[in-house]
BALOBA-1460 file (C-alpha; in Angstrom, 3 decimals):
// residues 300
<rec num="1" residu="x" x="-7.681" y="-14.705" z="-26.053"/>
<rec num="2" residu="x" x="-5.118" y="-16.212" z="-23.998"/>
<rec num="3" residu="x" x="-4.192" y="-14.616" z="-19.785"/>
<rec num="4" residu="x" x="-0.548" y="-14.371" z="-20.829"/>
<rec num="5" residu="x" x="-1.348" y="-11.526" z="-23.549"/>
<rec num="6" residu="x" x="-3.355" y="-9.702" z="-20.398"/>
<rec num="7" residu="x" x="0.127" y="-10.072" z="-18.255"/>
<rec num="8" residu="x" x="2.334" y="-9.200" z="-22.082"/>
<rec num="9" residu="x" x="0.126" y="-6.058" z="-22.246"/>
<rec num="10" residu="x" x="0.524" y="-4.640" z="-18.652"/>
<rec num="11" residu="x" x="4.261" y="-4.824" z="-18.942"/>
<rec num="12" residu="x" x="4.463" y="-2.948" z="-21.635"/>
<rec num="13" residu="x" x="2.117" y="-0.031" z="-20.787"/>
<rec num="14" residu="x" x="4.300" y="0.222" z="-18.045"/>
<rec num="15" residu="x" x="7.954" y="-0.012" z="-19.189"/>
<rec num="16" residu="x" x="7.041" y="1.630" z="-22.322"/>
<rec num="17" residu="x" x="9.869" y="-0.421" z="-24.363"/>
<rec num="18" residu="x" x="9.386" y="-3.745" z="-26.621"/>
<rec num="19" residu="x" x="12.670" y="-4.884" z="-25.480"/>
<rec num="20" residu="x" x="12.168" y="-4.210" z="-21.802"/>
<rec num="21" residu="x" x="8.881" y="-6.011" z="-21.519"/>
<rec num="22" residu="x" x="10.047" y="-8.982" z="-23.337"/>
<rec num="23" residu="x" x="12.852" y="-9.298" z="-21.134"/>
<rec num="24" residu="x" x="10.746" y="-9.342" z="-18.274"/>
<rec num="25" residu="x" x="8.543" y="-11.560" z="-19.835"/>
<rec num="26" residu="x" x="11.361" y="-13.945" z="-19.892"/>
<rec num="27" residu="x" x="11.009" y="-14.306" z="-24.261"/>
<rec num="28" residu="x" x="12.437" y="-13.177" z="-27.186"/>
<rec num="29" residu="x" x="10.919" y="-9.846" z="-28.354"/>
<rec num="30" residu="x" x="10.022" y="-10.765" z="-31.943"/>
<rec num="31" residu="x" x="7.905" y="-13.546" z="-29.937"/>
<rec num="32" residu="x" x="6.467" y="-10.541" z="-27.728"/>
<rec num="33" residu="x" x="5.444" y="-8.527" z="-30.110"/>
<rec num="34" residu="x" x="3.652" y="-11.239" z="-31.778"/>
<rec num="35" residu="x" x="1.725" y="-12.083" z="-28.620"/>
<rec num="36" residu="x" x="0.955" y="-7.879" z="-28.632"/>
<rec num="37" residu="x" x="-0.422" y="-7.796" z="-32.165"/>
<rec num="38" residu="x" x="-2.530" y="-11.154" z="-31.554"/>
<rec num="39" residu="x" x="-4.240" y="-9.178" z="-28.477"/>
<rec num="40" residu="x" x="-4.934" y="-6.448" z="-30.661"/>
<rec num="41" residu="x" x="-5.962" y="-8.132" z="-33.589"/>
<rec num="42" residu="x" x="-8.530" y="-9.999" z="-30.783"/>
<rec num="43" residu="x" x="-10.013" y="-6.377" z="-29.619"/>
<rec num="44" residu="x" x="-9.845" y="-5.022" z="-33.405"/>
<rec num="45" residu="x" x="-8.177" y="-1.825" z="-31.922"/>
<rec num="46" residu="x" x="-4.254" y="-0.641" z="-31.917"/>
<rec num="47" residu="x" x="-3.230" y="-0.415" z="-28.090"/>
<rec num="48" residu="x" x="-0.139" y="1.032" z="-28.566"/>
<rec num="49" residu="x" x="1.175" y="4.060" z="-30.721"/>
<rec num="50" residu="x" x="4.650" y="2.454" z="-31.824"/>
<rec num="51" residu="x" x="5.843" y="6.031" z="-33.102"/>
<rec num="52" residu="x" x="6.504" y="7.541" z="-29.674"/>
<rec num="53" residu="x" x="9.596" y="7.049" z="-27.908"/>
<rec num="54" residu="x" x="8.702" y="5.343" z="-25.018"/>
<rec num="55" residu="x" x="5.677" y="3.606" z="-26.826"/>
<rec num="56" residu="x" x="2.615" y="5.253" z="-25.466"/>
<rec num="57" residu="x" x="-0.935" y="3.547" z="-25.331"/>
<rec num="58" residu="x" x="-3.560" y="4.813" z="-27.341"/>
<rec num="59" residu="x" x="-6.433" y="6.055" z="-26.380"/>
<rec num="60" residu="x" x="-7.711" y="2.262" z="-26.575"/>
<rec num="61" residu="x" x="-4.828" y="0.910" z="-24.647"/>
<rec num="62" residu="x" x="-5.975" y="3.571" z="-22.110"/>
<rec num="63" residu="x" x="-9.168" y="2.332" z="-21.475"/>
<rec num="64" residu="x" x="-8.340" y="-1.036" z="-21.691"/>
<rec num="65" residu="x" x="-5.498" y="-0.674" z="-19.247"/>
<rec num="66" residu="x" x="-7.447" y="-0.629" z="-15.911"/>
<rec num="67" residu="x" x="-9.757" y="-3.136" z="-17.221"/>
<rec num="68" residu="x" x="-6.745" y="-6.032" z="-17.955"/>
<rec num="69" residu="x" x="-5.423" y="-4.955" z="-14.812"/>
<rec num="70" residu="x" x="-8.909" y="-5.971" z="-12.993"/>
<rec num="71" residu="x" x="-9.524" y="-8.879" z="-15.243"/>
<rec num="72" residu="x" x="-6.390" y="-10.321" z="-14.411"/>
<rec num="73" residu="x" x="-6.510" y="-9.804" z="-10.735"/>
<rec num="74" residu="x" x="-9.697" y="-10.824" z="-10.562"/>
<rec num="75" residu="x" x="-8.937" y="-14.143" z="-12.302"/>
<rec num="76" residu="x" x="-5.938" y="-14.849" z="-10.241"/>
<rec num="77" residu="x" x="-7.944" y="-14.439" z="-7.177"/>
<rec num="78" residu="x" x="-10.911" y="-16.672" z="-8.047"/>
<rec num="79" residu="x" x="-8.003" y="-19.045" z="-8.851"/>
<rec num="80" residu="x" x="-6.995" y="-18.708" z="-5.569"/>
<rec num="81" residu="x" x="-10.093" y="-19.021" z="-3.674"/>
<rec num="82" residu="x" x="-11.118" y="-22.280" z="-6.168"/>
<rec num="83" residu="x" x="-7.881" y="-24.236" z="-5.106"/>
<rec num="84" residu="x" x="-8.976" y="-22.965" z="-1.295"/>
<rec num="85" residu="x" x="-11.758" y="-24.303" z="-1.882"/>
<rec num="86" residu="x" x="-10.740" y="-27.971" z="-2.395"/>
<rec num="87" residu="x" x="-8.233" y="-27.760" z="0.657"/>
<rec num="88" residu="x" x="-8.761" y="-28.599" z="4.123"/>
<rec num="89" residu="x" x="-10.855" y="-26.098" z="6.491"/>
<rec num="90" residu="x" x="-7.334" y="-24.392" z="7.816"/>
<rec num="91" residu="x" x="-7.533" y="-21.037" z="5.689"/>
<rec num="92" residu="x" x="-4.068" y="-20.168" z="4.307"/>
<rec num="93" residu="x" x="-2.922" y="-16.249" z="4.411"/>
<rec num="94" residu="x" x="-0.865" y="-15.178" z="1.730"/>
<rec num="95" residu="x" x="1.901" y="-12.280" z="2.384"/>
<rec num="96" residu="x" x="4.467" y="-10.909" z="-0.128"/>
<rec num="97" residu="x" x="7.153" y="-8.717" z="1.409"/>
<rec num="98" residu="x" x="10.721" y="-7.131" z="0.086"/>
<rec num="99" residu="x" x="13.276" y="-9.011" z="0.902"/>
<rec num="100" residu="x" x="14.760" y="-6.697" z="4.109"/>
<rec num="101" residu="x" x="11.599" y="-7.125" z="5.920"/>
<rec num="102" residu="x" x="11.257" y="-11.186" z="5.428"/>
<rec num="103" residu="x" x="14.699" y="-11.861" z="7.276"/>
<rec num="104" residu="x" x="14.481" y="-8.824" z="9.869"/>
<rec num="105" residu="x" x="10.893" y="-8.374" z="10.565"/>
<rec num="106" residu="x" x="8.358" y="-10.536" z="9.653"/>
<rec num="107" residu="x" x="9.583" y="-13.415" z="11.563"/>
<rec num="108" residu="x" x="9.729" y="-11.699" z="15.125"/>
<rec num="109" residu="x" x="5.832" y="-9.530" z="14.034"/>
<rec num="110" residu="x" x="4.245" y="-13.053" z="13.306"/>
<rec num="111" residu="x" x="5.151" y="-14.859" z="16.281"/>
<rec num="112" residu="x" x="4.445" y="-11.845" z="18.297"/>
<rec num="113" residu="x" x="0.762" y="-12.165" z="16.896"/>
<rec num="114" residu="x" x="0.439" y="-15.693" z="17.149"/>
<rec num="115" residu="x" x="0.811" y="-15.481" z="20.935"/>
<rec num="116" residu="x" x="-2.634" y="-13.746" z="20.677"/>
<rec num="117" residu="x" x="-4.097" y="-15.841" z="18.215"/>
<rec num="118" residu="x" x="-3.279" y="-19.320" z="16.098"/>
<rec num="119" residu="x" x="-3.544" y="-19.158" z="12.069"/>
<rec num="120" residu="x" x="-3.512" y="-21.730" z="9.398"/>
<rec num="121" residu="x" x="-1.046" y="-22.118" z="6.469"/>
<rec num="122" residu="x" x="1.018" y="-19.069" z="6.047"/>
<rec num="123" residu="x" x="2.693" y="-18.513" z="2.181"/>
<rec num="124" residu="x" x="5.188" y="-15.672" z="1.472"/>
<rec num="125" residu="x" x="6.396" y="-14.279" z="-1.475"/>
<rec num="126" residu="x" x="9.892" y="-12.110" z="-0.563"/>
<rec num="127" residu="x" x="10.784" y="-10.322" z="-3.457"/>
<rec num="128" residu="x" x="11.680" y="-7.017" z="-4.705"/>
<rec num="129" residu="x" x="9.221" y="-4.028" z="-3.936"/>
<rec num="130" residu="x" x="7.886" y="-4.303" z="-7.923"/>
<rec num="131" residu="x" x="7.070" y="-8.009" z="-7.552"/>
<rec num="132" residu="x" x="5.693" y="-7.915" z="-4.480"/>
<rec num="133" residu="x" x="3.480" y="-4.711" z="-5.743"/>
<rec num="134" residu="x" x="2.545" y="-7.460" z="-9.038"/>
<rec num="135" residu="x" x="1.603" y="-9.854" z="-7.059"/>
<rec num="136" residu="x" x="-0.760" y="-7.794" z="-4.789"/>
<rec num="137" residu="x" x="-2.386" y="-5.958" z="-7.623"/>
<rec num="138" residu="x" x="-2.945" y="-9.426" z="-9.647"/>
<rec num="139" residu="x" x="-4.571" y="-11.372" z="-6.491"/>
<rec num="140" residu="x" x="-1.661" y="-13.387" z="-5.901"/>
<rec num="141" residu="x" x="-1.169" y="-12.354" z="-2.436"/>
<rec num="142" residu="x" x="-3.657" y="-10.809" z="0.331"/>
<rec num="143" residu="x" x="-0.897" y="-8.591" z="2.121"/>
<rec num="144" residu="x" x="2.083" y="-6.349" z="1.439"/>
<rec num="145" residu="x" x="4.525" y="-5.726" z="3.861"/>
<rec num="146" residu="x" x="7.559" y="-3.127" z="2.331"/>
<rec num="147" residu="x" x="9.127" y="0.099" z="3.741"/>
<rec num="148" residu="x" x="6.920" y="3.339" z="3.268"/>
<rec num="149" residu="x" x="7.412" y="7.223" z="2.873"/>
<rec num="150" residu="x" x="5.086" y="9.619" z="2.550"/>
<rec num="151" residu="x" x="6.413" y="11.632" z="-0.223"/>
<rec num="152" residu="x" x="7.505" y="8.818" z="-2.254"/>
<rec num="153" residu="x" x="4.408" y="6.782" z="-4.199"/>
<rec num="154" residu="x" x="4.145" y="3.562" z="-4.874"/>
<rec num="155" residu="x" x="2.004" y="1.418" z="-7.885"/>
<rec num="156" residu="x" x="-0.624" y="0.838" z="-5.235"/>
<rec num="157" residu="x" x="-3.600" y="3.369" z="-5.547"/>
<rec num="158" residu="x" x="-5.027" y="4.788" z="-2.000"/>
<rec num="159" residu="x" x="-8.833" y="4.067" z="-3.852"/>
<rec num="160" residu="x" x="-8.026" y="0.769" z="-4.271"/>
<rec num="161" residu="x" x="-5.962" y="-0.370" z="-1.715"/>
<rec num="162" residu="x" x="-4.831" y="0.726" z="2.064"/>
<rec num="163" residu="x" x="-2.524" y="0.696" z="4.758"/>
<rec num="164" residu="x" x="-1.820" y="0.178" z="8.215"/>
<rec num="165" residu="x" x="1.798" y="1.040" z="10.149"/>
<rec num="166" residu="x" x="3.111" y="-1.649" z="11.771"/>
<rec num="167" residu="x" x="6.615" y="-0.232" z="13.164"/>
<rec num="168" residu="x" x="8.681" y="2.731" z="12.391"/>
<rec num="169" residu="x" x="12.532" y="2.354" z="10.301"/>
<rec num="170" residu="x" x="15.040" y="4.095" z="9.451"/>
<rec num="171" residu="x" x="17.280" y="4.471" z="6.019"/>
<rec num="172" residu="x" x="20.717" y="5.073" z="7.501"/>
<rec num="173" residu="x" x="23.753" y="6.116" z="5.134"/>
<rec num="174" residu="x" x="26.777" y="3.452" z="6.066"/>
<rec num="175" residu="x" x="30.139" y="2.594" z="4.932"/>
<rec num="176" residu="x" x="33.007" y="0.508" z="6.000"/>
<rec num="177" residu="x" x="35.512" y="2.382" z="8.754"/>
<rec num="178" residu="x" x="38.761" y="3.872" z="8.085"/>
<rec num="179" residu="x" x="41.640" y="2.729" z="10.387"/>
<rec num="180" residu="x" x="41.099" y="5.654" z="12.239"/>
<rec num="181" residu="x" x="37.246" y="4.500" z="13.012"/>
<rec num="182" residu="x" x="35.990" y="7.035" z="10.924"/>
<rec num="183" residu="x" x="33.828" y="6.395" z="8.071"/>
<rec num="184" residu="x" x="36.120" y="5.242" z="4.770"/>
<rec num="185" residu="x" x="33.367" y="7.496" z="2.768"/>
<rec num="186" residu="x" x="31.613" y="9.977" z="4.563"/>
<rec num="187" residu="x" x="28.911" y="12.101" z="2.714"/>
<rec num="188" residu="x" x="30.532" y="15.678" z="4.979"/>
<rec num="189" residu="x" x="34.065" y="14.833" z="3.367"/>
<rec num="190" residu="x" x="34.026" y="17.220" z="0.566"/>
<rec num="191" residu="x" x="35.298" y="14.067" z="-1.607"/>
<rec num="192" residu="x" x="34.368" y="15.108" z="-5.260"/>
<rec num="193" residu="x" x="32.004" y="11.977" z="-5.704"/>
<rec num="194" residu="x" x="31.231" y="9.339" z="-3.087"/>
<rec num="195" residu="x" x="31.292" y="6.064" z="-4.890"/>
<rec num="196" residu="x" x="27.799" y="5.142" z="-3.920"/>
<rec num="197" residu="x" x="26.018" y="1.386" z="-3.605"/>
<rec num="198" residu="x" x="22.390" y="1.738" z="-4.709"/>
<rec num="199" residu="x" x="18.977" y="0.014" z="-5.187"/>
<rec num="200" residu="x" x="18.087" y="-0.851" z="-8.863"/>
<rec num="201" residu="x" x="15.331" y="0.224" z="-10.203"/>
<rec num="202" residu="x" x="12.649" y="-2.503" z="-8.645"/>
<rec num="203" residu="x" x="13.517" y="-1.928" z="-5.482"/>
<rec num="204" residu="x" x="11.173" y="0.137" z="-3.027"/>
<rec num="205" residu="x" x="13.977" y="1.302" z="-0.619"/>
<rec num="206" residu="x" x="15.842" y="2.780" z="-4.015"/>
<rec num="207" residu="x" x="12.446" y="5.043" z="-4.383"/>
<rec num="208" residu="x" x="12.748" y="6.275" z="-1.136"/>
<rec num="209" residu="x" x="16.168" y="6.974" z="-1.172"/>
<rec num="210" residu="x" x="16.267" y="8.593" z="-4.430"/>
<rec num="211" residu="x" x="12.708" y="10.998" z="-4.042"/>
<rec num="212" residu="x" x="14.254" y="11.856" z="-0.536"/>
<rec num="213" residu="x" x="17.510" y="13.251" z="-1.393"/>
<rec num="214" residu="x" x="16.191" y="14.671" z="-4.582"/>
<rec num="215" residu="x" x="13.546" y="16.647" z="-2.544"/>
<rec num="216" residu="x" x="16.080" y="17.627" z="0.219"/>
<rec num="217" residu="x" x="16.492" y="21.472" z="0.524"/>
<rec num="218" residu="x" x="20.038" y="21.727" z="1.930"/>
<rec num="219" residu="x" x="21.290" y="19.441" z="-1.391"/>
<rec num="220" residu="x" x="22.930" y="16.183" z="-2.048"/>
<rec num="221" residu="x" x="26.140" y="15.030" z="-1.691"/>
<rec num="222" residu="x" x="27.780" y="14.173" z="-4.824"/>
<rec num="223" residu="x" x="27.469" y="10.693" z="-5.390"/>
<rec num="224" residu="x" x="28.539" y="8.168" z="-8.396"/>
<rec num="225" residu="x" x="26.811" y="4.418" z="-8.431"/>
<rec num="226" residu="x" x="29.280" y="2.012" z="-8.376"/>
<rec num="227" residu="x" x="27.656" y="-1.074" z="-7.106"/>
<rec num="228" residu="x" x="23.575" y="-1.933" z="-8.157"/>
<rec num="229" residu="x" x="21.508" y="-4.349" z="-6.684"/>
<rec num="230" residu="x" x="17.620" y="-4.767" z="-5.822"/>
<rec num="231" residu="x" x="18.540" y="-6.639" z="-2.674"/>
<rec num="232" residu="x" x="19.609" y="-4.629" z="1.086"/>
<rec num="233" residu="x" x="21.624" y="-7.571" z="2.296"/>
<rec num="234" residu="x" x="23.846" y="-7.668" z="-1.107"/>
<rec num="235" residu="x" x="24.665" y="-3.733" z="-0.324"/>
<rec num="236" residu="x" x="25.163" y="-4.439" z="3.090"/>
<rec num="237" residu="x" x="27.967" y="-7.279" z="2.320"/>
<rec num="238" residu="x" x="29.913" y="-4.727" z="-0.646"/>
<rec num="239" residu="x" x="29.509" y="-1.931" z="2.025"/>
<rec num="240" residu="x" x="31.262" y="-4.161" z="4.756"/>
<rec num="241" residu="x" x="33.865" y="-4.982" z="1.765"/>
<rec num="242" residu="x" x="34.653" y="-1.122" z="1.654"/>
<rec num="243" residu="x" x="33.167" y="-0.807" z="-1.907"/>
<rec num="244" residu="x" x="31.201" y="2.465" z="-1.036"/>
<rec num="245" residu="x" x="28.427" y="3.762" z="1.117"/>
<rec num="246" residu="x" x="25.097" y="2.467" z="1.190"/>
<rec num="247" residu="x" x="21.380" y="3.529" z="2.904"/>
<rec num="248" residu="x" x="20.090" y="0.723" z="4.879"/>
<rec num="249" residu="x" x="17.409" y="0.090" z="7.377"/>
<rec num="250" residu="x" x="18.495" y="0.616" z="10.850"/>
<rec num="251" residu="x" x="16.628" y="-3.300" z="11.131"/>
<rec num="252" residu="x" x="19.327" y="-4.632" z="9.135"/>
<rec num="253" residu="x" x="22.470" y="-2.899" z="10.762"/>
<rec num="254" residu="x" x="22.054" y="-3.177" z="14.266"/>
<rec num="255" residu="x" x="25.088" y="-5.869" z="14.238"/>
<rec num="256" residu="x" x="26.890" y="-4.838" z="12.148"/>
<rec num="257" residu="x" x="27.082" y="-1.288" z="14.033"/>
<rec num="258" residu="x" x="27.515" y="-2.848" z="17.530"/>
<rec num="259" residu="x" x="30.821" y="-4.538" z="16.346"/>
<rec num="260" residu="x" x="32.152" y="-1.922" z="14.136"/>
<rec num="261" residu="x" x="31.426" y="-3.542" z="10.489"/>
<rec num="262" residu="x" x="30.384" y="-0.676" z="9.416"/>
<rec num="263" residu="x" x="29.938" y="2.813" z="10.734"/>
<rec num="264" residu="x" x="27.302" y="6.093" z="10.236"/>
<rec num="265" residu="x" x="28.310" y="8.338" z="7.317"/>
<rec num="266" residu="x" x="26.608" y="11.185" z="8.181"/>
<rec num="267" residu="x" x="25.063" y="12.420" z="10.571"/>
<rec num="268" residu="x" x="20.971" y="12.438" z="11.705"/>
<rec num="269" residu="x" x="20.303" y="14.521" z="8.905"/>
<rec num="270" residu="x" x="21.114" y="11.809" z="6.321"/>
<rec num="271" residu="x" x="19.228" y="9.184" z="7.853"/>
<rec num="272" residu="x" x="15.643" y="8.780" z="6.388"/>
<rec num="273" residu="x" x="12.842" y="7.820" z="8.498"/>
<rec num="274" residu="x" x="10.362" y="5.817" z="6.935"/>
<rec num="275" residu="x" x="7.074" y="3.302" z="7.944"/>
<rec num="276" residu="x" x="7.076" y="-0.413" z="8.272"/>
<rec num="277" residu="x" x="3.302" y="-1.009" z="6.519"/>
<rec num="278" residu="x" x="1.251" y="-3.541" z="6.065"/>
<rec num="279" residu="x" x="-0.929" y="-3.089" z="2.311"/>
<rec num="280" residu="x" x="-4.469" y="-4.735" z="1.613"/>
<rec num="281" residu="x" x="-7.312" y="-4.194" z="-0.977"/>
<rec num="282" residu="x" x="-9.923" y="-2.723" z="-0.080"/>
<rec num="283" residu="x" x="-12.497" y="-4.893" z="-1.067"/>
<rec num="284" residu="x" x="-13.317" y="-7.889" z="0.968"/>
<rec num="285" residu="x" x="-10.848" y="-10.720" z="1.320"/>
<rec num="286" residu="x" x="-11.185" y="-14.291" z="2.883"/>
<rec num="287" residu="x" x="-12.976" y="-14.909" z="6.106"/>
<rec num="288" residu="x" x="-9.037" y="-15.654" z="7.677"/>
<rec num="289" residu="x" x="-7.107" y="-12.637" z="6.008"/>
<rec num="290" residu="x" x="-9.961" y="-10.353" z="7.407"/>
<rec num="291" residu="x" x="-9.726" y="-12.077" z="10.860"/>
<rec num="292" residu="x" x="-6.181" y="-11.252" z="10.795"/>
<rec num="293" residu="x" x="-6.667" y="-7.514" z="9.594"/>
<rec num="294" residu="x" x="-9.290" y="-7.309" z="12.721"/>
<rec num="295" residu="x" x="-6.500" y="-8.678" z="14.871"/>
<rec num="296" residu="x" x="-3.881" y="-5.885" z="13.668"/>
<rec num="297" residu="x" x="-6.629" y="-3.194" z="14.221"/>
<rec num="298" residu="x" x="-6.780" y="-4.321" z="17.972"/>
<rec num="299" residu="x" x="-3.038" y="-4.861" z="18.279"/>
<rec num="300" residu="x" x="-1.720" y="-1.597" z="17.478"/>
């Protein structure tokens, strides 16, 4: 039995599409499906009921699910700790964090803490929410620092994993001015449908945006995507172009504000308040992450 077919399987319980998976497995899908039949020919059980549209695990795949999902983890962690182990005595921390908060907040949090206390190596991972949820949940990092709400869920189960709020954000809905000053698309226009610059699919901040306007009470403005991208900063340039509006954090705009690149459009009652927080497993880590955890316990 080979690791990959582990990773092969977990994408595809979770897209729930041959093609899909493959894709993200970076290979063809006649190649992916082989890999999927040689893992079940190894267990001597069908995983997947290929009938149902999406494909569905079977009550096999079900219980094997979690299991591959520890194994894997597991493996990648005593990886981890085995390459540690041969390194110098300076313990390395390992942080994956979407790609917002590694240009506007880590930087300024980590030196903050480091005037309290020195680490060792420091890696980070900035990715999209999904790949920075992979890499926690395989063992490839220790923390995960992304953009929280509480009605909006995340792959990270509260048994297995928790939390601690580092800062408070805010989502705020933004588009290029009008000659006037005004917003060029403002969500109180009564335009028919605001061409609209959104996350794609593997991007936390798309989550929140999306579960929070669909559970809003007073409605949603009328909206049509125009513009799709996983990354803040690539909104925030085709929103300064005048290609639509956008939610961003309020860490990422506070320039752009100041000199009138790009303007509220809407009022409060748009914006979306959400948590800066910092995600570990539960179980015990190295001797340095769990220093560090200690330390945030203290500092906030």
């Amino acid at each position: 039995m080979e690791l990959n077919w582990l990773e092969d399987f977990l994408a595809l319980a979770e897209s729930g599409n041959f093609s899909r998976a493959a894709e993200r497995r970076h290979m063809t899908q006649p190649a992916f499906s082989r890999r999927i039949r040689a893992l079940e020919d190894w267990i001597g059980a069908a995983l997947f009921d290929r009938g149902s549209q999406p494909v569905a695990l079977t009550e096999a795949g079900r219980r094997f699910q979690p299991e591959a999902r520890e194994t894997l983890r597991r493996l990648n962690q005593a990886r981890d700790e085995a390459r540690q182990a041969g390194r110098e005595a300076d313990a390395r921390l390992a942080f994956a964090a979407t790609h917002a908060l590694s240009l506007t907040f880590f930087p300024d949090w980590l030196r903050k803490l480091e005037k309290r206390q020195r680490f060792g190596a420091i890696r980070l991972l900035s990715d999209s929410m999904r790949a920075c949820e992979d890499a926690l949940l395989q063992g490839q990092a220790e923390f995960l620092l992304c953009h929280g709400h509480a009605i909006v869920a995340n792959r990270l189960p509260a048994e297995r994993f928790h939390y601690q709020v580092l800062a408070e954000d805010r989502l705020v809905p933004v588009s290029a001015p009008a000659a006037d000053g005004r917003p060029r698309f403002a969500i109180d226009s009564g335009a028919e449908a605001l061409p609209q610059l959104t996350y794609s699919d593997e991007s936390g901040m798309g989550r929140i945006v999306a579960g929070v306007l669909a559970a809003r009470e007073a409605g949603t403005p009328k909206l049509r995507a125009v513009f799709i991208s996983p990354l803040a900063t690539m909104l925030q340039a085709m929103a300064r172009d005048g290609r639509g509006l956008a939610w961003l954090p309020m860490s990422l705009l506070d320039e752009d504000l100041a000199h009138g690149a790009l303007v509220a459009a809407g009022d409060a009652d748009w914006s979306i308040p959400v948590e800066i927080r910092l995600y570990r497993p539960r179980e015990r880590l190295s001797a340095a992450a769990e220093g560090f955890w200690s330390l945030l316990e203290t500092a906030n």
